[in-house]
C-alpha positions as CSV (number, residue, x, y, z in Angstrom):
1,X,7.3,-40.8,-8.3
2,X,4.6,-40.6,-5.9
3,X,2.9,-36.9,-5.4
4,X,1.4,-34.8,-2.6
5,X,-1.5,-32.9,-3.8
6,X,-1.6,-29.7,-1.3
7,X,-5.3,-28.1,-1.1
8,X,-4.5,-24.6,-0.2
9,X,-8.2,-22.9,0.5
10,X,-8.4,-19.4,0.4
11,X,-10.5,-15.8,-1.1
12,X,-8.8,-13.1,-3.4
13,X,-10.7,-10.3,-2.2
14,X,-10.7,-6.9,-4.1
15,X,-11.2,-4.3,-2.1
16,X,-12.4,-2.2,-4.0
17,X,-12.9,-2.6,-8.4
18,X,-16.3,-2.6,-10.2
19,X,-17.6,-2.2,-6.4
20,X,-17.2,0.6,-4.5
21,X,-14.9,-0.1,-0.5
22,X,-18.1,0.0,0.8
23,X,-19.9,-2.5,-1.6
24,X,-17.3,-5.0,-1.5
25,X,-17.4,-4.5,2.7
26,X,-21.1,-5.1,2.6
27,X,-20.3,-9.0,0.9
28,X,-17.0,-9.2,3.2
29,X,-18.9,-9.2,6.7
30,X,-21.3,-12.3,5.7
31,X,-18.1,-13.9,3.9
32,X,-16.4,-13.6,7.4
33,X,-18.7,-14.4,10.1
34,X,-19.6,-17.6,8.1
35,X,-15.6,-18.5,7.8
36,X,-14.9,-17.6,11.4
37,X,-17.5,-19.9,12.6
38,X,-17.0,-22.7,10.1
39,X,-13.1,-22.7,10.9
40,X,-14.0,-23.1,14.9
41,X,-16.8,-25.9,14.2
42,X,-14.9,-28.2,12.3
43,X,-13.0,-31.1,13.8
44,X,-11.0,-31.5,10.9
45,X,-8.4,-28.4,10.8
46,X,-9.3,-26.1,7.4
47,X,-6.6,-23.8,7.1
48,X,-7.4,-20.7,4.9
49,X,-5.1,-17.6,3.4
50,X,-7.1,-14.4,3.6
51,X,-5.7,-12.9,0.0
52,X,-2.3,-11.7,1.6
53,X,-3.3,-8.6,2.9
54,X,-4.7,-7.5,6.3
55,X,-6.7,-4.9,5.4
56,X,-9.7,-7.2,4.9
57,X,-9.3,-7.3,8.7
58,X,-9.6,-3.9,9.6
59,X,-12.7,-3.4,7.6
60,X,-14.2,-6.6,9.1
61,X,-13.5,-5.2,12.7
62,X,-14.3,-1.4,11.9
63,X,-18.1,-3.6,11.6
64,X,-17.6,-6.5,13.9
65,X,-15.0,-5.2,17.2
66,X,-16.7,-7.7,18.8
67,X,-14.7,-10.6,16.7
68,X,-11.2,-9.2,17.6
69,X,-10.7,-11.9,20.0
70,X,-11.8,-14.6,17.4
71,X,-9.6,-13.3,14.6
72,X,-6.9,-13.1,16.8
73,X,-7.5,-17.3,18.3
74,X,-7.1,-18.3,14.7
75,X,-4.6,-16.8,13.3
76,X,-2.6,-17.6,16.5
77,X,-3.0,-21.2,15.3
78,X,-2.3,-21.0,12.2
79,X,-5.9,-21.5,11.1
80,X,-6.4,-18.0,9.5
81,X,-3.2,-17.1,7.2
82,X,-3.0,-13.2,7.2
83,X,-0.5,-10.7,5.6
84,X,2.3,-10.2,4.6
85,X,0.9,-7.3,3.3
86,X,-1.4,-4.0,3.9
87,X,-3.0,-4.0,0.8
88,X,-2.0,-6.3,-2.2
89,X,-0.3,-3.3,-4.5
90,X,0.7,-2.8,-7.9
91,X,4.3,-3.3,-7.8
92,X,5.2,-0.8,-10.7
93,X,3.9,2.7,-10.0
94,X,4.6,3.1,-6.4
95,X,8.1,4.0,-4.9
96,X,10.0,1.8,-3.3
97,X,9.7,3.4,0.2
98,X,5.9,2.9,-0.2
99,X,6.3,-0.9,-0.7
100,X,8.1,-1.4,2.5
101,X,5.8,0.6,4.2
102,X,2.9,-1.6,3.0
103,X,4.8,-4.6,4.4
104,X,5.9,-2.9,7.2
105,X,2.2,-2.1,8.2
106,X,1.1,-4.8,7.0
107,X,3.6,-7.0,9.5
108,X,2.4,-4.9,12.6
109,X,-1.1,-5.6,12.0
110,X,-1.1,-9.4,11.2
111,X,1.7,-9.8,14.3
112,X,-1.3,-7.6,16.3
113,X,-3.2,-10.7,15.7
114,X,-0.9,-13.4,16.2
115,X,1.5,-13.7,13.4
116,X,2.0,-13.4,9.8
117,X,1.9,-15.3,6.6
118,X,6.1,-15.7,5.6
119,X,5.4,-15.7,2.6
120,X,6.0,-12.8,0.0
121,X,1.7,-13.2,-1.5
122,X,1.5,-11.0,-4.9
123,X,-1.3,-13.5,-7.0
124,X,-2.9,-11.0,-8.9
125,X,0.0,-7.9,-9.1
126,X,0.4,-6.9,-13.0
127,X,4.5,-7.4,-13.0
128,X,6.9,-7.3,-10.4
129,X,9.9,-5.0,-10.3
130,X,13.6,-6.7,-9.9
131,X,13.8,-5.6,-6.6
132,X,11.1,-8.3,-5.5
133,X,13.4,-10.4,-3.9
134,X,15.5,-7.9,-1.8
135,X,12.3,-6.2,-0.8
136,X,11.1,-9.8,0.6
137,X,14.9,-10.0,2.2
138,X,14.1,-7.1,4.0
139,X,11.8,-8.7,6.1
140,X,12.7,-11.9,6.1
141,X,10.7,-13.4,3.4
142,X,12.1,-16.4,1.3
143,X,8.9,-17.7,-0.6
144,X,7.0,-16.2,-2.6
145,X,3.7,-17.0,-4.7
146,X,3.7,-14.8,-8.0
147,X,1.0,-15.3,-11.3
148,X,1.6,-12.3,-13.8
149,X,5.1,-11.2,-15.0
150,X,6.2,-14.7,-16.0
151,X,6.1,-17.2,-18.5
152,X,7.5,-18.5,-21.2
153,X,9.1,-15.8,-22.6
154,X,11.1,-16.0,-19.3
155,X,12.1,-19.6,-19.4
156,X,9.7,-20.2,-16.9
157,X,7.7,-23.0,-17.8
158,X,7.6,-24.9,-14.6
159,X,5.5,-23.8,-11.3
160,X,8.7,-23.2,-9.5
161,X,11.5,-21.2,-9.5
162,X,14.1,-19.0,-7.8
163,X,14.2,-15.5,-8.5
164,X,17.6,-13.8,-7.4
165,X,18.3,-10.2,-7.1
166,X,21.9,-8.8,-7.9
167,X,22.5,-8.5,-4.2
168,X,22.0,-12.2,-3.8
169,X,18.6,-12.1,-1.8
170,X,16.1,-14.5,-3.6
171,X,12.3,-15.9,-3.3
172,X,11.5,-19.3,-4.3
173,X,8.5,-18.6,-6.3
174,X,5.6,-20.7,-6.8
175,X,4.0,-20.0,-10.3
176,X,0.5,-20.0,-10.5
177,X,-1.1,-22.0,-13.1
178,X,-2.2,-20.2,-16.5
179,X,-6.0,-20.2,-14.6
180,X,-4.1,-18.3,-11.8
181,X,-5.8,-18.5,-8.0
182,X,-8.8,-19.6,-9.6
183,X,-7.6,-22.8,-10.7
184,X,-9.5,-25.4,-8.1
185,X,-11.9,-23.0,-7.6
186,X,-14.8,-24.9,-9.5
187,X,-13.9,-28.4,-7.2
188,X,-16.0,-28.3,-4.1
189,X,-18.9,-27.9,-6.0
190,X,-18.7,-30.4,-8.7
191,X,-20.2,-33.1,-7.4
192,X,-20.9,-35.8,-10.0
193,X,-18.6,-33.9,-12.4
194,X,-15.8,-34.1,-10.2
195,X,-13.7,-36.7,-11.9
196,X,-13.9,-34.9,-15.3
197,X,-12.9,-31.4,-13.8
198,X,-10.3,-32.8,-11.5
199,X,-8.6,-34.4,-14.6
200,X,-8.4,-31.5,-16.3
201,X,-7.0,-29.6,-13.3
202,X,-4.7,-32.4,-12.5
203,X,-3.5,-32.4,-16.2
204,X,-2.6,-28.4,-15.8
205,X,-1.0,-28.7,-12.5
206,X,1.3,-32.0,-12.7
207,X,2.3,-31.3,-16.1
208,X,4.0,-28.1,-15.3
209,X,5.3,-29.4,-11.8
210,X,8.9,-29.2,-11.0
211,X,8.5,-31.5,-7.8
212,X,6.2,-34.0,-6.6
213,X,4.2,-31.4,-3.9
214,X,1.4,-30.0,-6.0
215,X,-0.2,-26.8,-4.7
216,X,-4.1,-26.3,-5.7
217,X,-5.9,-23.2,-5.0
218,X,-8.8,-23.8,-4.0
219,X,-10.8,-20.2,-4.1
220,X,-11.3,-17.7,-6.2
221,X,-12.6,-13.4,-6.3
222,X,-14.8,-12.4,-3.3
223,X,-15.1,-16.4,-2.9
224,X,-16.5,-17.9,0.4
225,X,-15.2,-21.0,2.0
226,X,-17.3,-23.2,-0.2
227,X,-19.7,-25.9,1.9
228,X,-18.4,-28.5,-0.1
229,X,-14.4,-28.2,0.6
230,X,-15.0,-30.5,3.9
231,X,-15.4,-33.7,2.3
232,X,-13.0,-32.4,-0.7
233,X,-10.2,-34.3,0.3
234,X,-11.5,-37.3,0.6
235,X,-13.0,-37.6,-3.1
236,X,-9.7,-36.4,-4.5
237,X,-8.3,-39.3,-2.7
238,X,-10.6,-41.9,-4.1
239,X,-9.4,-40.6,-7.5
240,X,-5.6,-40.5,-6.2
241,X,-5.0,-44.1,-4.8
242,X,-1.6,-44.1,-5.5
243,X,-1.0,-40.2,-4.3
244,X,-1.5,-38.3,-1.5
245,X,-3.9,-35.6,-0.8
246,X,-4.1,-33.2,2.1
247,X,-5.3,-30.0,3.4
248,X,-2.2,-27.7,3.8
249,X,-1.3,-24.3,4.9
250,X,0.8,-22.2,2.5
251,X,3.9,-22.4,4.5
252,X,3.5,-26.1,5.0
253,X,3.7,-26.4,1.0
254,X,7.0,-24.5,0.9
255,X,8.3,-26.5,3.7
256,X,7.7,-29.7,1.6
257,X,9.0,-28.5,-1.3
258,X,12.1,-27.6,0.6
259,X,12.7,-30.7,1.8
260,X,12.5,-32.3,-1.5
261,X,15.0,-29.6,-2.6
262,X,14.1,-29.6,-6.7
263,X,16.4,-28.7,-9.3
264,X,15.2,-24.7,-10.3
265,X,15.7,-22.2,-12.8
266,X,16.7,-18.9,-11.5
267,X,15.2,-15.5,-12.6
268,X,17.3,-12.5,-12.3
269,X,15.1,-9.4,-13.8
270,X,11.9,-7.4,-13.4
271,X,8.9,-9.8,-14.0
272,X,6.3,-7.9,-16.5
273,X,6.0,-10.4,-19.8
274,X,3.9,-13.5,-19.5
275,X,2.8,-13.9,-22.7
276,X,1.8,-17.5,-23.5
277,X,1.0,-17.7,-20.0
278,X,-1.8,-15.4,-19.0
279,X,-2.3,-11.8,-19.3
280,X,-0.1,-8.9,-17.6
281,X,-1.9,-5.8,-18.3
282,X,1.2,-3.4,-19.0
283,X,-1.1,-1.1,-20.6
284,X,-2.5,0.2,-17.2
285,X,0.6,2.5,-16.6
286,X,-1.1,4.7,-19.2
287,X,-5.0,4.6,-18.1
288,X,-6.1,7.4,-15.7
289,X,-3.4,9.3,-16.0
290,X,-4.9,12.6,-13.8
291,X,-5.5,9.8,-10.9
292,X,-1.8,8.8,-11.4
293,X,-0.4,12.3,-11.2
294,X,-2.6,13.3,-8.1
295,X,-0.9,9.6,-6.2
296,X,2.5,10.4,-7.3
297,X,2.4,14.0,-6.0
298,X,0.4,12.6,-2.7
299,X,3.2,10.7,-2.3
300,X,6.1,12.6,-3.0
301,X,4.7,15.1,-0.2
302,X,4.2,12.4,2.0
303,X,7.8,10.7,1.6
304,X,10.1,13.4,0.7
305,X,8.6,16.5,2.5
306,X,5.9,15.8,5.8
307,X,8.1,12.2,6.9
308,X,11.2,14.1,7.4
309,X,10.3,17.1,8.5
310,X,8.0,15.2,11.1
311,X,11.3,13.1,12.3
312,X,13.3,16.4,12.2
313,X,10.7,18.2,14.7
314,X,10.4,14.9,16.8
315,X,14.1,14.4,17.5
316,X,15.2,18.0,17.2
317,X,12.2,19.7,19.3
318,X,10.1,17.2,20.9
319,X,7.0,16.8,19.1
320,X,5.2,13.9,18.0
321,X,3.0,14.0,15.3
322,X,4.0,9.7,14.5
323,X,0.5,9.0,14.9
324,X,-0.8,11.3,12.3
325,X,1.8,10.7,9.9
326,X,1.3,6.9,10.4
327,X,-2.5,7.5,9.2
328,X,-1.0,9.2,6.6
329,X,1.0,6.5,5.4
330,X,-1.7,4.2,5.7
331,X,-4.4,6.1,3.5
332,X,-1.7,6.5,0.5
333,X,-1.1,3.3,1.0
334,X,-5.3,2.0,0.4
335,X,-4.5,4.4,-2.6
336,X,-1.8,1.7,-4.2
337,X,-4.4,-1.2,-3.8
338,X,-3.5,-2.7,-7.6
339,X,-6.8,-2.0,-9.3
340,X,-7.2,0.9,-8.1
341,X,-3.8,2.7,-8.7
342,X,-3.8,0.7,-12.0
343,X,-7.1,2.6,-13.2
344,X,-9.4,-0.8,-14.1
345,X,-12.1,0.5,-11.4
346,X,-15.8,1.6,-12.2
347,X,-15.9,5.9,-12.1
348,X,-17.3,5.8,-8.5
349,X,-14.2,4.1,-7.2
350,X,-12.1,6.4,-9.4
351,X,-13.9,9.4,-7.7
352,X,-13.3,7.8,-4.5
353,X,-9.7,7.7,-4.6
354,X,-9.0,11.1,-5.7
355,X,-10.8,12.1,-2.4
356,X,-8.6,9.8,-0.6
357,X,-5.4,11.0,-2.0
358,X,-6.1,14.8,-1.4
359,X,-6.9,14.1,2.1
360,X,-3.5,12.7,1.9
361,X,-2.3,16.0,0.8
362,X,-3.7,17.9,2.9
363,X,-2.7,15.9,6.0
364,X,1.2,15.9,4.5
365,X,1.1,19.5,4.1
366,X,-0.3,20.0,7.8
367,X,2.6,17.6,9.5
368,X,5.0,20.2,7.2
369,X,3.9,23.5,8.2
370,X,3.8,22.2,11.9
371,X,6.8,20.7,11.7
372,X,8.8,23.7,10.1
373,X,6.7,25.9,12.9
374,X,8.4,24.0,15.5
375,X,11.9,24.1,13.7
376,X,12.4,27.3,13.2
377,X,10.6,28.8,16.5
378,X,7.1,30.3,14.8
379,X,4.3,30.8,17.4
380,X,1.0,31.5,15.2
381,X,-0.7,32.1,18.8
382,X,2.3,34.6,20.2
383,X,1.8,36.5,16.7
384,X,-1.6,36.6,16.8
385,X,-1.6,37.6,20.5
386,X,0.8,40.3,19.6
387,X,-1.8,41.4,17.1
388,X,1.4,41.8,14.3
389,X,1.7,40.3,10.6
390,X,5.1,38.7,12.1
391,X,8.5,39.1,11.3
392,X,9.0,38.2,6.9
393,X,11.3,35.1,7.3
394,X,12.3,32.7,4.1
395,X,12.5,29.2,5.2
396,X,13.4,26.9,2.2
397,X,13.7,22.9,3.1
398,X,16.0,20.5,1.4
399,X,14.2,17.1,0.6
400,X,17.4,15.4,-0.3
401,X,20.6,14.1,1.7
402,X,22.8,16.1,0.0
403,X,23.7,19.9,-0.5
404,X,22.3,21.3,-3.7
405,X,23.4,24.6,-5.2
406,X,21.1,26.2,-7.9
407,X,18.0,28.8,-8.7
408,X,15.1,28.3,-6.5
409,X,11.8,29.2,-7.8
410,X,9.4,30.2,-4.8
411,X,6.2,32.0,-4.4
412,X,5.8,34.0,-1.2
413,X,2.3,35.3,0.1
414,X,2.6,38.8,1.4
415,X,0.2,40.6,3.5
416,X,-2.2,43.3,1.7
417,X,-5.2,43.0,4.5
418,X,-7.3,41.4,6.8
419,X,-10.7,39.3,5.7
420,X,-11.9,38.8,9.4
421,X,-12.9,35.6,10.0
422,X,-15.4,34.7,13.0
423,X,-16.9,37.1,15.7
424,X,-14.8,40.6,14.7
425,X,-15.3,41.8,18.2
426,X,-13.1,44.6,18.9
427,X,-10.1,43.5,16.2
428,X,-9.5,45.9,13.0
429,X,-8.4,44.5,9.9
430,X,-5.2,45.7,9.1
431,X,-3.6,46.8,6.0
432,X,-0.3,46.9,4.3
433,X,1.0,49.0,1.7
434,X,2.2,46.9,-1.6
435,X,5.9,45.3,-2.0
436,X,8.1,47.4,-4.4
437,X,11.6,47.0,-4.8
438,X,12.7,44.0,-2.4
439,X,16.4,42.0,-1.3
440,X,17.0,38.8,0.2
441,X,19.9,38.5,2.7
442,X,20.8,35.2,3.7
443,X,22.4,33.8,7.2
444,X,25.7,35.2,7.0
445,X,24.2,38.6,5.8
446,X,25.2,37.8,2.0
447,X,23.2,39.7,-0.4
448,X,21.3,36.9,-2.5
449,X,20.7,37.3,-6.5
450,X,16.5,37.6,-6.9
451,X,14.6,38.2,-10.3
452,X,10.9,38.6,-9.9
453,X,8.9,36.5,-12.1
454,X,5.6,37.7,-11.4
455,X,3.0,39.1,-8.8
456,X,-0.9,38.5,-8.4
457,X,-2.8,38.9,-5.5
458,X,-4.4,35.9,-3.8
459,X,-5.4,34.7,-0.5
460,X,-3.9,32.7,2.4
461,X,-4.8,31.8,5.9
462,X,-3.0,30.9,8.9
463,X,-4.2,28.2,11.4
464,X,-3.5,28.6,15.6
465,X,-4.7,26.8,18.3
466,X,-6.9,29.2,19.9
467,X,-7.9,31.9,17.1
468,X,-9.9,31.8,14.4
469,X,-8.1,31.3,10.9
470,X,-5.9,34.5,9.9
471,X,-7.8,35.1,6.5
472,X,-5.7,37.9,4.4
473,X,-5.5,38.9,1.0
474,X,-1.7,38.4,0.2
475,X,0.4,39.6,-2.7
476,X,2.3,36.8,-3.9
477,X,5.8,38.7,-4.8
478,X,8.6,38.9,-2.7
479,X,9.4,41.6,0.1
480,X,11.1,45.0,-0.3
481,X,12.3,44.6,3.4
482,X,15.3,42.6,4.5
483,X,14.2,38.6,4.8
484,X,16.1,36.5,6.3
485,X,17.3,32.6,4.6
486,X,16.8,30.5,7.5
């Protein structure tokens, strides 16, 4: 049987690991203006997959806006494969919801550009949940290109094969080599040693090959398009007279696969063991647990309490905060990047991303208060301007889609007095006695059960739009007045 050797170019870029995001940005703007240009100047069509991910375009252009127009040209043509993906996650600790959003963004920004790469790009992911393939069905992707998670404790020992969810949604996976992405990397620059290490990668690609279309990566970490990949082709070819070799674009791989329509195992479970095969790195779930913690509450505010409550002030009251929340999503999102979440970064990219995720936090907890401002008719300005602490109200929110009965364990900050804040001008402080006994009386005027846990006193401030910050010392018990369950 005759073969098609397929030379799929590309980088895996890392964008951030023992570098910093702004190390690794310094070496991607050189990396990219010397690929843009070499892709326009040469008469003989390179194709090139930028690592799956189009985040590496948005820090290009947050240096080079000038380029837009470029990028855009080819990845129109098909020159410049971009996305599926925001950032190339780990595919374990996030939540679900956060890997469609990644997809989801990552869709709008490559399809801002031209159009996407179909296929469902994880090289360098340490395992892959079950749901892979119905995630991929969700937006129409069908092919898939996988390395860690599989092997042959798996049955798969061949560089293809399907991998079906219980749904019936399913990738066909190609299954990088035990040298992963990296596997041609070392052939553009060979030169006289070219027939020695093409044999050897030829041996670990056709060997394993469940058709006769042979993919070869051709890249590798932070790589640039090497010099030497133009005249690549044609010295394969001299050492394949009987086989053919081309230049291909992921998709056109698939397609020729597809057409030869090989006999494939099928994979119906998570992917997380590859032993025999190349490393999967389980053992990050446990390293840097305090970064872990401080994502999964990020993102549990994110997706349970600010996205609702944002949709529930937009279509109930009118107002759009989508934008903000949008930036929200995206910076949890550059938290999930798989190193990073994963913990194998240097300390200064550790630092980094605890920074990131509580500006996350403190953007999800802004979109909430706003939103349940809006909801349930609070004015901070009309208070302030009535120059009153405000009626005591007790607003609890229910982050799932069903009713839930129960105790509720809640800390309420009640005003003591003032700290002025800004120019005092004419204003007082004002002062409140302490909270003694207390009730709480809920919608229908039903007296609710309330056991008081504790009290300490503390302090709070509350934002308006044209005031300074409402600094008080608060009490954090609950009232003795009347308050309202709203």
């Amino acid at each position: 049987m005759s073969l098609t050797f397929h030379l799929i170019p590309h980088t895996h870029w890392d964008r951030e690991w023992y570098l910093t995001r702004a190390g690794f940005q310094a070496r991607l703007i050189p990396m990219m203006d010397d690929l843009l240009d070499r892709l326009e100047a040469n008469p003989d069509p390179v194709p090139f997959v930028l690592d799956g991910q189009t985040v590496i375009l948005e820090d290009y252009l947050a240096v080079r806006p000038e380029r837009a127009a470029r990028v855009a040209e080819l990845v129109g043509c098909g020159l410049l494969q971009v996305g599926p993906w925001y950032v190339l996650a780990d595919e374990l600790i996030p939540s679900g919801e956060s890997l469609v959003r990644n997809l989801l963004i990552g869709r709008r920004e490559a399809r801002r550009f031209g159009r996407e790469l179909d296929v469902f790009y994880s090289p360098d992911a340490f395992g892959h949940p079950a749901a892979g393939p119905e995630l991929g069905a969700e937006l129409g992707l069908t092919r898939a290109v996988l390395w860690r998670g599989a092997g042959p404790a798996l049955g798969a020992l061949r560089d293809l094969f399907r991998w079906r969810h219980s749904s019936g949604a399913s990738l066909l996976v190609y299954h990088l080599p035990p040298d992963g992405y990296e596997v041609g990397s070392t052939l553009p620059g060979a030169g006289p040693a070219l027939a020695s290490q093409w044999q050897r990668t030829r041996e670990s690609l056709v060997g394993r090959a469940a058709s006769g279309q042979i993919a070869v990566f051709v890249g590798a970490d932070h790589h640039a398009l090497h010099p030497g990949l133009d005249r690549l082709v044609g010295e394969i070819q001299a050492l394949e007279p009987d086989n053919a070799v081309r230049m291909s674009r992921l998709d056109e791989y698939f397609a020729a696969v597809e057409a030869e329509a090989p006999s494939l195992l099928v994979v119906e479970h998570e992917l997380r063991w590859s032993s025999g095969h190349t490393w999967t790195l389980q053992g990050v779930h446990g390293t840097r647990a305090r970064l872990k913690r401080l994502h999964g509450a990020a993102e549990l505010e994110l997706a349970r309490v600010a996205d609702p409550l944002v949709a529930l002030a937009m279509s109930g009251r009118g107002v759009n905060q989508l934008p903000l929340l949008a930036h929200a999503w995206k910076q949890l999102v550059q938290s999930q990047f798989h190193d990073t979440i994963a913990g194998t970064v240097s300390d200064d990219v550790a630092a980094e991303q605890a920074v990131r995720l509580a500006g996350v936090r403190a953007v999800s907890r802004s979109l909430a208060r706003r939103s349940i401002e809006v909801l349930v008719g609070h004015d901070p300005d009309r208070v302030r301007d009535a120059g009153a602490a405000g009626s005591p109200a007790f607003v609890l929110f229910n982050p799932v889609p069903r009713v839930k009965k129960g105790i509720t364990i809640a800390e309420l900050n009640l005003f003591r007095r003032d700290e002025l804040v800004g120019p005092p001008g004419a204003r007082k402080p004002r002062r409140a006695e302490p909270f003694g006994a207390f009730t709480l009386v809920g919608p229908s005027g039903t007296r609710i059960p309330v056991q008081v846990l504790g009290r300490q006193v503390g302090q709070d401030r509350a934002d308006a739009r044209y005031h300074y910050p409402d600094q008080g010392k608060v009490e954090l018990v609950l009232p003795s007045e009347e308050v309202k369950v709203e």
